[in-house]
LOMIGU-38712 format. One record per atom (N, C-alpha, C): residue number from 1; atom name; z, y, x negated. Coordinates in pm, whole numbers. Layout:
NODE  pagu  nugu      c3      c2      c1
NODE   NUM    CA       Z       Y       X
...
END
This chain:
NODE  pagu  nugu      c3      c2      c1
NODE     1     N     679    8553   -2240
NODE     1    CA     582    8454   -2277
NODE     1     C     446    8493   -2219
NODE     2     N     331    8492   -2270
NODE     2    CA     195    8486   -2231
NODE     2     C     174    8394   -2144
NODE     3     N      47    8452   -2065
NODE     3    CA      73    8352   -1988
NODE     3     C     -52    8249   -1991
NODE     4     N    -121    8301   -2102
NODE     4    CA    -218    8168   -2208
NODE     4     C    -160    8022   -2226
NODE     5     N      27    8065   -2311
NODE     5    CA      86    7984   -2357
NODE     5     C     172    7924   -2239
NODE     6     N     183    8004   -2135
NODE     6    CA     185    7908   -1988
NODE     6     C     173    7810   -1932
NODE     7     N      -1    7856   -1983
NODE     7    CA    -104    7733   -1935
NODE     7     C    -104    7636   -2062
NODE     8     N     -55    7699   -2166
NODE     8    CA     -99    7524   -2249
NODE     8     C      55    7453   -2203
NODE     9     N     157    7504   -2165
NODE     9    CA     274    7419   -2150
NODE     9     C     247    7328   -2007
NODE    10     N     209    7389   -1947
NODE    10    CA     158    7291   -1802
NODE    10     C      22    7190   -1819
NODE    11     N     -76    7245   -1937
NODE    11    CA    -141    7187   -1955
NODE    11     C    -111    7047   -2024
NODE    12     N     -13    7055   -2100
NODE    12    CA      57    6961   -2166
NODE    12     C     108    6896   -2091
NODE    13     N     195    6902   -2005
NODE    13    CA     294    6877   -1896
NODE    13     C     170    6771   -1824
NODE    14     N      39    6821   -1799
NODE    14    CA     -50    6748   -1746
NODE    14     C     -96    6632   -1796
NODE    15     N    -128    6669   -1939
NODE    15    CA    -142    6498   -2014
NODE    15     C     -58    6453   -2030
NODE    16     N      67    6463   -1999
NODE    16    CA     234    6365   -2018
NODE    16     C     201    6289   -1877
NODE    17     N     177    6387   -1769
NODE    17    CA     146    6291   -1626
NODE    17     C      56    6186   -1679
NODE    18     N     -96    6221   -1699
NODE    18    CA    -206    6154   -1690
NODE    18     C    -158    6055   -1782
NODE    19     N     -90    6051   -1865
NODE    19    CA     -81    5970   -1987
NODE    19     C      66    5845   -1902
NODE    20     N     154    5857   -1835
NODE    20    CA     231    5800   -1736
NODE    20     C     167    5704   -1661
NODE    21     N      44    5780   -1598
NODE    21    CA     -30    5688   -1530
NODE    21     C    -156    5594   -1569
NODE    22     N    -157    5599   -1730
NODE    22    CA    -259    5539   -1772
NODE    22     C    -299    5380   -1781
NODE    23     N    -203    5321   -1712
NODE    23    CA    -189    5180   -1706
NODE    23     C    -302    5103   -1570
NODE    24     N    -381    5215   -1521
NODE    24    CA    -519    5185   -1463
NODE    24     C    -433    5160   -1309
NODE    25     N    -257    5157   -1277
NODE    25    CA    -238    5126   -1146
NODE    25     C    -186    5288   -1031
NODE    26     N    -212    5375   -1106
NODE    26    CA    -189    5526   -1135
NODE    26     C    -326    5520   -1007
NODE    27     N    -266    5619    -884
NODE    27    CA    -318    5636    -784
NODE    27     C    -362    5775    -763
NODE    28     N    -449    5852    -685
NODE    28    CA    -434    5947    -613
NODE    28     C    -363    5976    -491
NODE    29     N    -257    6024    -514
NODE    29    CA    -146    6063    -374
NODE    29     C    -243    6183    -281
NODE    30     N    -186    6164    -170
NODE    30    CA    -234    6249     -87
NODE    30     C    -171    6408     -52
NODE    31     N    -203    6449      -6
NODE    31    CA    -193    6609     -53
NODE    31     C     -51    6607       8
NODE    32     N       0    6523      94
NODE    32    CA     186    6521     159
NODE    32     C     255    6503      32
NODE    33     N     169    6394      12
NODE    33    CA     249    6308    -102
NODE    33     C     303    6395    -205
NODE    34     N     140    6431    -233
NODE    34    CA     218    6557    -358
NODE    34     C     332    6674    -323
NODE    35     N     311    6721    -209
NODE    35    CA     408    6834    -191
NODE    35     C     529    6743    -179
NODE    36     N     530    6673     -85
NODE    36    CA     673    6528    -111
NODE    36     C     734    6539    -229
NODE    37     N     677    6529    -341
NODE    37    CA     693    6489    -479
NODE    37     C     728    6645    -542
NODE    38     N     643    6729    -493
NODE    38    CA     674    6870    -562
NODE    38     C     878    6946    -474
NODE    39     N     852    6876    -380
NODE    39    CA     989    6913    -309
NODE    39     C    1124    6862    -386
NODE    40     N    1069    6767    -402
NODE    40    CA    1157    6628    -474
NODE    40     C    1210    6742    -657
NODE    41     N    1098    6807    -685
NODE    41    CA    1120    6843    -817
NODE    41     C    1210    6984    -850
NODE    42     N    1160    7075    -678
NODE    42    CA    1235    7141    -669
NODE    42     C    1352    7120    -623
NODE    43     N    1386    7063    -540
NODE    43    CA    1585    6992    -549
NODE    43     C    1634    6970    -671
NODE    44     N    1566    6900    -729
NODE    44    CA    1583    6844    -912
NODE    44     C    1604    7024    -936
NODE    45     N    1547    7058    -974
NODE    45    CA    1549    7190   -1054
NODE    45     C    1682    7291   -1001
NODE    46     N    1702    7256    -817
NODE    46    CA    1802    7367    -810
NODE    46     C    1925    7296    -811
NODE    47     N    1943    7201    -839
NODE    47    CA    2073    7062    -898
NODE    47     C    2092    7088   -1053
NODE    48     N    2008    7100   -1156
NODE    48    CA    2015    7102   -1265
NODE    48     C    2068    7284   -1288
NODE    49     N    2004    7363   -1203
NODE    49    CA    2024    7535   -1223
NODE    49     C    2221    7487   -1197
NODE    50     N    2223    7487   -1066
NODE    50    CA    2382    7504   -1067
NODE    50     C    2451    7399   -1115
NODE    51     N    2402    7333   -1173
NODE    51    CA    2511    7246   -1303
NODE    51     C    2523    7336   -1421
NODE    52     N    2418    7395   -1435
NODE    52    CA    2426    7480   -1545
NODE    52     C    2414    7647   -1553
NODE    53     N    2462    7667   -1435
NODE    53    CA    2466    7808   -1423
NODE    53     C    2611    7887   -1518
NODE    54     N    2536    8000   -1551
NODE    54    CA    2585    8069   -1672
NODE    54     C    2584    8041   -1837
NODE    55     N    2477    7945   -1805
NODE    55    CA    2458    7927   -1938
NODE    55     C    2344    8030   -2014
NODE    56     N    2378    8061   -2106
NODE    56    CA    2283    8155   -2173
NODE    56     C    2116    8050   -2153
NODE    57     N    2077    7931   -2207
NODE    57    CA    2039    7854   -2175
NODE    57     C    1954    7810   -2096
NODE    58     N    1804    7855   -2002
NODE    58    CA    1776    7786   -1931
NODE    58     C    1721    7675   -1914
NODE    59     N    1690    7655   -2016
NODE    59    CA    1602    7519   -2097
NODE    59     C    1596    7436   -1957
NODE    60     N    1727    7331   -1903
NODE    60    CA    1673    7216   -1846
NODE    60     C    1646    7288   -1680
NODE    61     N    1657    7371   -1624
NODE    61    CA    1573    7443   -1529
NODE    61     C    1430    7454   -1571
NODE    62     N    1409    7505   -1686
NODE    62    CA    1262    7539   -1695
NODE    62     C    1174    7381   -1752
NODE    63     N    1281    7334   -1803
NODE    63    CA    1187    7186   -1848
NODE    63     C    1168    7130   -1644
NODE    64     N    1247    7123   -1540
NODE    64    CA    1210    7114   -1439
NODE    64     C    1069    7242   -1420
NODE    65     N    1093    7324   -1377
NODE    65    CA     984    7430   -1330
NODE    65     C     791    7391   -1419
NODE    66     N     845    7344   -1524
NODE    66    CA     700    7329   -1592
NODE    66     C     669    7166   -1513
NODE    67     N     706    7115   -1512
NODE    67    CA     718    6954   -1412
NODE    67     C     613    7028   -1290
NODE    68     N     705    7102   -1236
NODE    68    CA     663    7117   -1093
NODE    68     C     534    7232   -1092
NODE    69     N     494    7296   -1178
NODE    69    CA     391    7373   -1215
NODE    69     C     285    7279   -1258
NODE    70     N     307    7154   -1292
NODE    70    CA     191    7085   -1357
NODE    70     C     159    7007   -1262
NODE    71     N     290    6954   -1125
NODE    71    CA     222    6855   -1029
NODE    71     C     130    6969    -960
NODE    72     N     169    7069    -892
NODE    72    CA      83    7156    -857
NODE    72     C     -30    7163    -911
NODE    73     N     -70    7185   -1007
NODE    73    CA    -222    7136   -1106
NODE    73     C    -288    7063   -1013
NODE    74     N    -183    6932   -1065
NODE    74    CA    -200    6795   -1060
NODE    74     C    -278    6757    -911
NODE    75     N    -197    6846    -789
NODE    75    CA    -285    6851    -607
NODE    75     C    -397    6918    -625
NODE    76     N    -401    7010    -710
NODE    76    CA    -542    7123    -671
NODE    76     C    -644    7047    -792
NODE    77     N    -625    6953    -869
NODE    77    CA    -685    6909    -924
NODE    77     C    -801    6799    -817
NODE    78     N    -691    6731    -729
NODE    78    CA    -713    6609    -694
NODE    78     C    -766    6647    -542
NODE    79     N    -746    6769    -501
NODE    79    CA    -805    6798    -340
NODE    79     C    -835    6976    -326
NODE    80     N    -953    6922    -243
NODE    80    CA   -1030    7045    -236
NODE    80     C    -903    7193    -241
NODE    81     N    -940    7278    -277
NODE    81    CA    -798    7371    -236
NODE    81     C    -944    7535    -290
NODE    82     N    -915    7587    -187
NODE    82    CA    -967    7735    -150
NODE    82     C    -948    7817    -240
NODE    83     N   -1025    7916    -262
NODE    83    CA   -1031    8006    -350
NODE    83     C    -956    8134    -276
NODE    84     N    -891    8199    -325
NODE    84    CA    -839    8341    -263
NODE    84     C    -936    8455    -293
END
């Protein structure tokens, strides 16, 4: 996969968030919070891998991994974060 079409899947992934929280009570978490939440997605993801390990299949691993690629966005969106 390109990794153009990467970014529109996380980008997407991003307006599914923003669009979740559009009910005006949708907060800015704090930079714990988010990694809290990004930890939370990776357990999710390595729970769903070995339920489904050996499946030709990775679909519901990667429907997790794009989740957790978009909250990541989602912190560097919302707090200062350094340039390399």
């Amino acid at each position: 996969m390109e990794r153009t079409n990467v970014y529109e899947l996380i980008d997407g992934e991003r307006d599914y968030q923003d669009e979740l929280n559009s009910n005006g009570q949708g907060r800015v978490l704090t930079a714990g919070e988010e990694l809290c939440l990004v930890q939370t997605y990776v357990d999710k993801a390595r729970q769903v891998f070995a339920e489904t390990f050996g499946d030709y299949e990775e679909r519901p691993t990667m429907d997790v991994i794009r989740k957790i690629a978009a909250l990541c966005v989602r912190a560097m969106e919302n707090h200062r974060t350094p340039q390399r």
